[in-house]
Phi, psi and omega in degrees: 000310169322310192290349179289317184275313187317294193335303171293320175314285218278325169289301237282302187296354170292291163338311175295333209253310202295340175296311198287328180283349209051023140347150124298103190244116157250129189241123165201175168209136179303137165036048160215088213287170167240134177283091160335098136296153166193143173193157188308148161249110142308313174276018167347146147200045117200180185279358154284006167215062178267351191240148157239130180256111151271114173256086200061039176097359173257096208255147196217125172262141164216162194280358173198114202237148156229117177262117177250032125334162107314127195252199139194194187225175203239161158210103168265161182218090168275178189264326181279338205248297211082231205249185221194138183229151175212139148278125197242151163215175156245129207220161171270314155233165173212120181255142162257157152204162167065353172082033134299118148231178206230145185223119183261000000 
């Protein structure tokens, strides 16, 4: 199980530096939606990652998001942080490109 999440850590962070380069990243999963999280980054520290997208439990920052979705919202209660609001969707997809994403 450890080595799974390192896998998945080392995949994310691959995902990530290609987001930050302005790749193209396109995410779906077949006859599946992804459960969308998005919230403000308090730890900005310039406007290319002001935003954090959680993508099914994977968290990825970009400098801007556009939803063409149905949205809400969230109140989470972690137990170290306490609690945290999101604008949550199901999405079909999410294209990053330009360090842009776009949520279908």
């Amino acid at each position: 199980m450890a080595k799974q999440k390192k896998q998945q850590q080392t995949q994310t962070e691959i995902i990530q530096q290609n987001i930050k380069e302005g790749r193209l990243v396109v995410m779906k999963k077949e006859n599946e939606n992804l459960l969308i999280r998005i919230r403000f980054n308090n730890m900005q520290t310039d406007d290319s990652e002001k935003w954090r997208l959680l993508v099914n439990g994977n968290e990825f920052q970009t400098s801007e998001i556009f939803i063409n979705c149905q949205t809400r919202t969230l109140t989470e209660r972690f137990e170290d942080v306490g609690i945290k609001h999101h604008i949550v969707c199901d999405a079909k997809e999410v294209i990053f490109k330009d360090n842009m994403a776009t949520i279908n």
